[in-house]
N, CA, C and O atoms as CSV, one atom per row, in Angstrom:
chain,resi,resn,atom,element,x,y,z
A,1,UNK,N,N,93.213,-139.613,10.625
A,1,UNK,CA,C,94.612,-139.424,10.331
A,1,UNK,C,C,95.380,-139.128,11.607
A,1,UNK,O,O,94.718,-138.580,12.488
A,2,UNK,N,N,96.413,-139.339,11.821
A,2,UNK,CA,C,97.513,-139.301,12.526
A,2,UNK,C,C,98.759,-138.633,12.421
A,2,UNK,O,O,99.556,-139.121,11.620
A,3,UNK,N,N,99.129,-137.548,13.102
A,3,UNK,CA,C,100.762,-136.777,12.486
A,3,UNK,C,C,101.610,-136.805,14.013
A,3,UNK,O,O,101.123,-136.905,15.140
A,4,UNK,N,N,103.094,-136.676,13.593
A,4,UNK,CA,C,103.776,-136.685,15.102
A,4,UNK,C,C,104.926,-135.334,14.296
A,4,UNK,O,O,105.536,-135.098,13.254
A,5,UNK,N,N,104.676,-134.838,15.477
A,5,UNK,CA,C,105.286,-133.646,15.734
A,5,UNK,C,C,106.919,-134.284,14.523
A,5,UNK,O,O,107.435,-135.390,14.359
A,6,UNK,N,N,107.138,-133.227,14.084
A,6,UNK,CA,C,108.700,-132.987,13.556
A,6,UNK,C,C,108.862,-134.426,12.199
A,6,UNK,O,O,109.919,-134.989,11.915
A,7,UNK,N,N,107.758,-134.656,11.698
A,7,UNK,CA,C,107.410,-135.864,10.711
A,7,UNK,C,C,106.266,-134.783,9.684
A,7,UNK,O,O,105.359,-134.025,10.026
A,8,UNK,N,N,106.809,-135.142,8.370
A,8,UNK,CA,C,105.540,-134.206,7.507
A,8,UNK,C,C,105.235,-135.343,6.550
A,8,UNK,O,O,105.677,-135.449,5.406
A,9,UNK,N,N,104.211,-136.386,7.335
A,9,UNK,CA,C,103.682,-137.271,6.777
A,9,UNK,C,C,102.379,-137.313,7.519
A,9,UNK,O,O,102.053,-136.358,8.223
A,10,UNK,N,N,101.461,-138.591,7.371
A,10,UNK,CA,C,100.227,-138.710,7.980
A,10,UNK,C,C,100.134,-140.027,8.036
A,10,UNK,O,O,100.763,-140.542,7.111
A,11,UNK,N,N,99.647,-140.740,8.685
A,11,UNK,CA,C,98.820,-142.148,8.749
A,11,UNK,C,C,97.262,-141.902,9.269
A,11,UNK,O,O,96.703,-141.071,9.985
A,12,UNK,N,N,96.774,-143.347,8.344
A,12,UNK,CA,C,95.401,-143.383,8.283
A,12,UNK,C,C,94.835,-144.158,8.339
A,12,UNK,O,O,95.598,-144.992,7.852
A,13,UNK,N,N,93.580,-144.905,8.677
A,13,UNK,CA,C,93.006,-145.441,8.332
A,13,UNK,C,C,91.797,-145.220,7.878
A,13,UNK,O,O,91.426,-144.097,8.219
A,14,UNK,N,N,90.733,-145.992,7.040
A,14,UNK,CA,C,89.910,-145.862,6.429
A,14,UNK,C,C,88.848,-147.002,6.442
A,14,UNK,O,O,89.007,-148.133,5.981
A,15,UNK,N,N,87.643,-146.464,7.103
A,15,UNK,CA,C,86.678,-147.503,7.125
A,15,UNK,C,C,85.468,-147.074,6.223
A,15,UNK,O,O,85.430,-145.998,5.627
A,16,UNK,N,N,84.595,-147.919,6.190
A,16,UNK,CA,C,82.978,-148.062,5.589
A,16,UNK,C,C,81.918,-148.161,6.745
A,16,UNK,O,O,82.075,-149.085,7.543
A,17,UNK,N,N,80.908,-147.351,6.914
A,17,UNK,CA,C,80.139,-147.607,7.592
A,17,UNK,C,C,79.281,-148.801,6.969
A,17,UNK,O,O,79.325,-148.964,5.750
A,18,UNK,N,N,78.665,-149.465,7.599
A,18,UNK,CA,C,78.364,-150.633,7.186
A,18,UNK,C,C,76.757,-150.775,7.279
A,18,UNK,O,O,75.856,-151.194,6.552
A,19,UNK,N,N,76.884,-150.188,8.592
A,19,UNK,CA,C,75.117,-150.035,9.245
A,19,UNK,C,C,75.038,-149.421,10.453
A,19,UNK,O,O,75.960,-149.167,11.228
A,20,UNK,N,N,73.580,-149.143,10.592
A,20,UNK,CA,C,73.799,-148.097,11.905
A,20,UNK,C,C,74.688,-148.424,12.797
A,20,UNK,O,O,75.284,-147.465,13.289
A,21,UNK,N,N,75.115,-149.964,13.348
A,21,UNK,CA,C,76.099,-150.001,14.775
A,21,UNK,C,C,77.346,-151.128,13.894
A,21,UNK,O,O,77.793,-152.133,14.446
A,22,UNK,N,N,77.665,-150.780,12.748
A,22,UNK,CA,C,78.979,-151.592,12.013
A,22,UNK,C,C,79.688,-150.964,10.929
A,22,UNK,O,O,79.285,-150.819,9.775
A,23,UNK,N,N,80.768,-150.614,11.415
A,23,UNK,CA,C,81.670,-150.177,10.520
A,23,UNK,C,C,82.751,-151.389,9.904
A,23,UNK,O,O,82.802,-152.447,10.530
A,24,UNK,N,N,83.449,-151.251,8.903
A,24,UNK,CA,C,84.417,-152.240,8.482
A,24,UNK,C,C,85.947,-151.155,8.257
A,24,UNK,O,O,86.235,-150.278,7.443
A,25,UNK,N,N,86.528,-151.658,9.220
A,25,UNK,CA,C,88.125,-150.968,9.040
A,25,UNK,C,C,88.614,-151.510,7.751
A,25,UNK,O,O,88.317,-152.694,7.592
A,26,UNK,N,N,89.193,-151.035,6.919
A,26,UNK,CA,C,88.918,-151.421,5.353
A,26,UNK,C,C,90.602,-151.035,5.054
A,26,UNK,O,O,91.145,-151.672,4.151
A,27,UNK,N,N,91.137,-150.358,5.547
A,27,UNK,CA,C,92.813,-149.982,5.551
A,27,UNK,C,C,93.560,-149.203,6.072
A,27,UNK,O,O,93.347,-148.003,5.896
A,28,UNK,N,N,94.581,-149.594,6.810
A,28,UNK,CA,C,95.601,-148.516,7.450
A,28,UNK,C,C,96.718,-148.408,6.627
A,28,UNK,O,O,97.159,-149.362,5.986
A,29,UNK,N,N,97.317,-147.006,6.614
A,29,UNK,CA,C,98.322,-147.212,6.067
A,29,UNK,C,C,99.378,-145.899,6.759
A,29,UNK,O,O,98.824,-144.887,7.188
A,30,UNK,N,N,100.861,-146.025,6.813
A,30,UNK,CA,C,101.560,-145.161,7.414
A,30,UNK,C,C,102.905,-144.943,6.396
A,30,UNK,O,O,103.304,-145.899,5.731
A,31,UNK,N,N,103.293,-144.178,6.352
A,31,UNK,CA,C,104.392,-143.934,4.984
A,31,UNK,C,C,105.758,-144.469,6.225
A,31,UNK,O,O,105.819,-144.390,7.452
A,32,UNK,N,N,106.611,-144.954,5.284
A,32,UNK,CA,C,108.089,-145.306,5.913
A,32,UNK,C,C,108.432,-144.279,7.005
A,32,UNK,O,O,108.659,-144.636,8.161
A,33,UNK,N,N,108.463,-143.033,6.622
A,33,UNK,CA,C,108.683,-142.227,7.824
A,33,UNK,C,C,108.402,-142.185,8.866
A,33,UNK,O,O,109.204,-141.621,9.612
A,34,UNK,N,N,107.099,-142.765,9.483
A,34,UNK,CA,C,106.301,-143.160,10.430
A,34,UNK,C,C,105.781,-144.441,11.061
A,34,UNK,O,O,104.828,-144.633,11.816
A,35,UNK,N,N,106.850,-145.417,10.433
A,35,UNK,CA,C,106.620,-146.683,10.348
A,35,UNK,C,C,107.729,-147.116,11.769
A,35,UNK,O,O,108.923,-146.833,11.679
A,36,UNK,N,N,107.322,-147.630,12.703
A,36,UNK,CA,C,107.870,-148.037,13.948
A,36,UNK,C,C,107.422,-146.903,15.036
A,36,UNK,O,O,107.558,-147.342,16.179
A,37,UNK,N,N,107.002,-145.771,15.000
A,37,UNK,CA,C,106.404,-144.820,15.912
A,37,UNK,C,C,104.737,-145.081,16.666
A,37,UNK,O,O,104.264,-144.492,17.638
A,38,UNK,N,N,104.185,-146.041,15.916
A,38,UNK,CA,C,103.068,-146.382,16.743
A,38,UNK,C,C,101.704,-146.062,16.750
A,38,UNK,O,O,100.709,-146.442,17.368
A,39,UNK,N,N,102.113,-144.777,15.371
A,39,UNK,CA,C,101.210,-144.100,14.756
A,39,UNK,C,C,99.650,-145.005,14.353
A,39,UNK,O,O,98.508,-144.724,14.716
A,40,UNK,N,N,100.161,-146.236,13.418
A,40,UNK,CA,C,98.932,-146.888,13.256
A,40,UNK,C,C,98.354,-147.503,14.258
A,40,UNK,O,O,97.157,-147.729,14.076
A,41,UNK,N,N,98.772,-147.827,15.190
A,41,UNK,CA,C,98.145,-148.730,15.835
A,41,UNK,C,C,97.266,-147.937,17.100
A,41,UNK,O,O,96.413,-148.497,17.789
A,42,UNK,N,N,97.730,-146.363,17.239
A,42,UNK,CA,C,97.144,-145.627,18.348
A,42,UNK,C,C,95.847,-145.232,17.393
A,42,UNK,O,O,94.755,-145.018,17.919
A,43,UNK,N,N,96.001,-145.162,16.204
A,43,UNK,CA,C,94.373,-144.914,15.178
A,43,UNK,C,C,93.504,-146.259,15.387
A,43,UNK,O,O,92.274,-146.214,15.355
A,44,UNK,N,N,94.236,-147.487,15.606
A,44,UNK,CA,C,93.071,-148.522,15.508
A,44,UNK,C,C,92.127,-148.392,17.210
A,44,UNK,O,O,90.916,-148.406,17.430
A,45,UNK,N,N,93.180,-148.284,18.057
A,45,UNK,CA,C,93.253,-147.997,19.610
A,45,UNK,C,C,92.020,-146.790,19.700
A,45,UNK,O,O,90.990,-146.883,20.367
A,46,UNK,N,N,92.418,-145.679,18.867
A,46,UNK,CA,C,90.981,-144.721,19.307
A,46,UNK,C,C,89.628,-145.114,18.283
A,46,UNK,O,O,88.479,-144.915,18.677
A,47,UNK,N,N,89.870,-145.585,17.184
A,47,UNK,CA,C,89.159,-146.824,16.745
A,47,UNK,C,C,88.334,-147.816,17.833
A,47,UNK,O,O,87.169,-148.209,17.891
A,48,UNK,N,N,88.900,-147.912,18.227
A,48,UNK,CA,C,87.949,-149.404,19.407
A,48,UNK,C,C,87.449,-148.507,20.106
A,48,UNK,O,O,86.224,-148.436,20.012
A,49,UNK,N,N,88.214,-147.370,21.168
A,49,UNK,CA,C,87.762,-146.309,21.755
A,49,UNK,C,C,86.355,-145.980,21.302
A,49,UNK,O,O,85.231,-146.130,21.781
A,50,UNK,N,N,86.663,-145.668,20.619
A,50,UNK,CA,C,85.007,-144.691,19.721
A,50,UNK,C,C,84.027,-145.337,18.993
A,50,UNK,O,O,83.087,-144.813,18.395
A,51,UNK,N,N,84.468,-147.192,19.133
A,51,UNK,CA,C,83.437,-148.155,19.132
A,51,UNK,C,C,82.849,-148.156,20.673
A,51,UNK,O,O,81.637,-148.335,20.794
A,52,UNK,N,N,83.273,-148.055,21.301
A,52,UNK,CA,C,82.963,-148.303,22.877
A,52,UNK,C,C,82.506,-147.054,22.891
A,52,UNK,O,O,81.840,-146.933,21.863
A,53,UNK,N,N,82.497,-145.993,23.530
A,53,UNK,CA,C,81.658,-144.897,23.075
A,53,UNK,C,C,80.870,-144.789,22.658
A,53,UNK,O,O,80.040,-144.549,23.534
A,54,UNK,N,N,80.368,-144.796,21.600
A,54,UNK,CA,C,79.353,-145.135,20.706
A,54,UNK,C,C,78.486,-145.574,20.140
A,54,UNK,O,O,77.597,-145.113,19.424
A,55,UNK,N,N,78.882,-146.935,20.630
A,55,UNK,CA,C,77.778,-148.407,20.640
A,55,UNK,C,C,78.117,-149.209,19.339
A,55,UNK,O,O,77.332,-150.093,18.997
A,56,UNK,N,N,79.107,-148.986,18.678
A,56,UNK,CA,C,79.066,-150.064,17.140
A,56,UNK,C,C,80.139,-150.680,17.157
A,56,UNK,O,O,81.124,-150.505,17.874
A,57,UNK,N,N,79.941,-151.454,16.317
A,57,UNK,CA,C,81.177,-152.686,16.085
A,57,UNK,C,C,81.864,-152.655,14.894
A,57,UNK,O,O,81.456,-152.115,13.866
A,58,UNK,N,N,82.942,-153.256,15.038
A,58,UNK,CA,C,83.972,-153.289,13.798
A,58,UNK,C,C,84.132,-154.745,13.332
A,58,UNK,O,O,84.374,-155.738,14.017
A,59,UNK,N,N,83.908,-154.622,11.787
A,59,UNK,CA,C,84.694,-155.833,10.948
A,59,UNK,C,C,86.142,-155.508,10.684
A,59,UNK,O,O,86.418,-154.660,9.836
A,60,UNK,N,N,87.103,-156.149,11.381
A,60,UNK,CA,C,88.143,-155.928,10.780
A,60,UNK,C,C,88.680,-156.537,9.314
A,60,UNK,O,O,88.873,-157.752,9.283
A,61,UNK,N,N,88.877,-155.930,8.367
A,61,UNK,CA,C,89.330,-156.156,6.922
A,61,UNK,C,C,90.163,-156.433,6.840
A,61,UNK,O,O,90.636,-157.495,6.434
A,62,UNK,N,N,90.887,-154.945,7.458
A,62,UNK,CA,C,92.165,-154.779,7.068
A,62,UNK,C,C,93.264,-155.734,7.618
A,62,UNK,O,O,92.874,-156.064,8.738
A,63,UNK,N,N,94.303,-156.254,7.388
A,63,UNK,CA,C,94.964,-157.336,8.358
A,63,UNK,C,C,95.618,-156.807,8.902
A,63,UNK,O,O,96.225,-157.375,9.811
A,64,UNK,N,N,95.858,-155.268,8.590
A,64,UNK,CA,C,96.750,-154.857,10.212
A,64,UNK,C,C,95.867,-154.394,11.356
A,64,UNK,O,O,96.355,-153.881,12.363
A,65,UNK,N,N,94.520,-154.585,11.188
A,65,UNK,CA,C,94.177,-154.467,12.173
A,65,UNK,C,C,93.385,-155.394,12.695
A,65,UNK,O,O,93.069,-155.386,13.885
A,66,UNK,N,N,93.018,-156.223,11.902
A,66,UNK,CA,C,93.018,-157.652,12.280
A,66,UNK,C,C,94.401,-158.255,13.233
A,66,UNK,O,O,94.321,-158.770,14.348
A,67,UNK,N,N,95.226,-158.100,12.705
A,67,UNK,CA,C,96.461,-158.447,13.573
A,67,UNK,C,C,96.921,-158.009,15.085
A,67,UNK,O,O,97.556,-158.577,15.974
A,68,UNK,N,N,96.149,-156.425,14.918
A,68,UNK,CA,C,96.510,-155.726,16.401
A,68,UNK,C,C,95.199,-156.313,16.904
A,68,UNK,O,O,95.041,-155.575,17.877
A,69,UNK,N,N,94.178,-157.110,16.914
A,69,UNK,CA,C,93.011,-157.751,17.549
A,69,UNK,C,C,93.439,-159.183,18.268
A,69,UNK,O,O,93.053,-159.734,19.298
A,70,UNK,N,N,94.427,-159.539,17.240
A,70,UNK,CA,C,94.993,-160.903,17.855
A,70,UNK,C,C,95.648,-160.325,19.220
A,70,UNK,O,O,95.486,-161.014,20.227
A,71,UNK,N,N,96.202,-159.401,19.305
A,71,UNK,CA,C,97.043,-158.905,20.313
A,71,UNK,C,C,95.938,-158.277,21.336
A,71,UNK,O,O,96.135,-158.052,22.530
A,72,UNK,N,N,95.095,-158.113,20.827
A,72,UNK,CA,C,94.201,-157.594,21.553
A,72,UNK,C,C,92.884,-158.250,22.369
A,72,UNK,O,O,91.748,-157.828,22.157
A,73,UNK,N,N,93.128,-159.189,23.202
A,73,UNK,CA,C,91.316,-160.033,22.644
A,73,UNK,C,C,90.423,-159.184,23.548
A,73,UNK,O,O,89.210,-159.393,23.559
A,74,UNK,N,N,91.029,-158.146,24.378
A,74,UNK,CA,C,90.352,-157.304,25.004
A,74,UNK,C,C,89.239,-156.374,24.275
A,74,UNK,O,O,88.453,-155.641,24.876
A,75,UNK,N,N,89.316,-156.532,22.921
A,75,UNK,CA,C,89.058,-155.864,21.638
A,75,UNK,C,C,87.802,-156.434,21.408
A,75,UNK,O,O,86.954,-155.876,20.711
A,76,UNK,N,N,87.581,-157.860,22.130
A,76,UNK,CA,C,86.248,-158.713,21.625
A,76,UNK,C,C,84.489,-158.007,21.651
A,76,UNK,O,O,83.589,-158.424,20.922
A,77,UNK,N,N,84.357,-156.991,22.573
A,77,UNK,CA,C,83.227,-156.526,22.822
A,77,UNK,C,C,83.121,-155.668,21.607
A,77,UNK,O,O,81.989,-155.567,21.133
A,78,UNK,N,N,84.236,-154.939,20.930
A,78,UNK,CA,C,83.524,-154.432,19.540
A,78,UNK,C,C,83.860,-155.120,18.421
A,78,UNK,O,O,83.220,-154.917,17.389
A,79,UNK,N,N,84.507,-155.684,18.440
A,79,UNK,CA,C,85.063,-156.418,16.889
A,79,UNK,C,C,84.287,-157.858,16.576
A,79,UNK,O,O,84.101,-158.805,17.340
A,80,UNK,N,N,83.850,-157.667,14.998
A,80,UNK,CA,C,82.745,-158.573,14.861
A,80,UNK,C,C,83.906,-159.733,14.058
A,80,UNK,O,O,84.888,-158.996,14.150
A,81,UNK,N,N,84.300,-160.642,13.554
A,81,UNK,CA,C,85.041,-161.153,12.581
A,81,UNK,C,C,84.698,-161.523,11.514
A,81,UNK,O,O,83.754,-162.281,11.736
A,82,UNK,N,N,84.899,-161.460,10.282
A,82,UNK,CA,C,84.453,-161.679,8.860
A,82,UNK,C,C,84.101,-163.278,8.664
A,82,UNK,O,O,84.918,-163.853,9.384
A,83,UNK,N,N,83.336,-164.182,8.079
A,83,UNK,CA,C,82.769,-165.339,8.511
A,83,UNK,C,C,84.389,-166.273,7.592
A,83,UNK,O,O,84.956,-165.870,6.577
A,84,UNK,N,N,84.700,-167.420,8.334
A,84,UNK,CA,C,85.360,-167.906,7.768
A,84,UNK,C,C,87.232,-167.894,8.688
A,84,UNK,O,O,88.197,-168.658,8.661
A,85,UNK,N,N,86.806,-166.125,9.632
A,85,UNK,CA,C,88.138,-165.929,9.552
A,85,UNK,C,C,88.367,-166.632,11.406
A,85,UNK,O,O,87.439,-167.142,12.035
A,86,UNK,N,N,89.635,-166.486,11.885
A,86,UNK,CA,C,89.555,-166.909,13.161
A,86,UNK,C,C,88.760,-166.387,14.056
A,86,UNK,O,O,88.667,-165.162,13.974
A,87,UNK,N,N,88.086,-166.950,14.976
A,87,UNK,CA,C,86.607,-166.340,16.004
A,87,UNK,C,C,87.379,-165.967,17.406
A,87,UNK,O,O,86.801,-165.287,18.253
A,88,UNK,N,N,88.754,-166.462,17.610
A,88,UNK,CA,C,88.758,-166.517,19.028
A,88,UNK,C,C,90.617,-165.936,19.132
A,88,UNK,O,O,91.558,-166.608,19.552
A,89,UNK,N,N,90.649,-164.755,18.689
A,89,UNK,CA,C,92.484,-164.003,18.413
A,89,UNK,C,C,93.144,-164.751,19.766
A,89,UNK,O,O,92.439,-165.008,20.742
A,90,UNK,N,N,94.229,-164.994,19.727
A,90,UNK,CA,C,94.981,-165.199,20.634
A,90,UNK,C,C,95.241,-166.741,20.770
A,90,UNK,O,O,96.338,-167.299,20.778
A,91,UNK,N,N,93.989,-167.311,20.877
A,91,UNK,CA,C,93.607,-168.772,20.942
A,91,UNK,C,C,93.678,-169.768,20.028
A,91,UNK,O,O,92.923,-169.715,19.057
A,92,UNK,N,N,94.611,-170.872,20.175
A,92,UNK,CA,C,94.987,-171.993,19.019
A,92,UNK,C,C,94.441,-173.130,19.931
A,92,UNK,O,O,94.627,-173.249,21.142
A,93,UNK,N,N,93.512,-174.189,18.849
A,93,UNK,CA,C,93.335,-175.313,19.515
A,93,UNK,C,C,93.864,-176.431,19.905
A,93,UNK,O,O,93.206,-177.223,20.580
């Protein structure tokens, strides 16, 4: 969870461990109040953080954080992609 000073809300996300080195980010969510502050996306950010740390990888589920991966392809060493979905963020053929 996530709070910013002088806001009495929270954002979150919520994953599944999957297996010893795979988790699946499964949903973020941030109430209107907190929506444009940056809140979710600094949870996916210590998210990757604490994949790197740690040694495990992420399925991203959720599409907002699937989405901050497109933005991210720096993201590639932990993020695994769900079969089917795009393999290569950023990149159109």
């Amino acid at each position: 969870m996530a709070r910013i000073e002088g806001i009495d809300a929270e954002a979150e996300i919520t994953f599944t461990k999957r297996g010893a080195d795979l988790i699946s980010a499964d949903h973020t969510s941030a109430p209107e109040t907190m929506r444009g502050t940056g809140a979710a996306a600094a949870l996916v950010s210590f998210m990757v953080e604490d994949a790197r740390r740690n040694g495990f990888r992420i399925l991203p589920i959720c599409p907002y954080v699937r989405a901050q991966y497109r933005k991210h392809p720096e993201w590639a060493d932990v993020m695994t992609m769900p079969p089917g979905a795009e393999p290569n963020p950023g990149k159109h053929g």
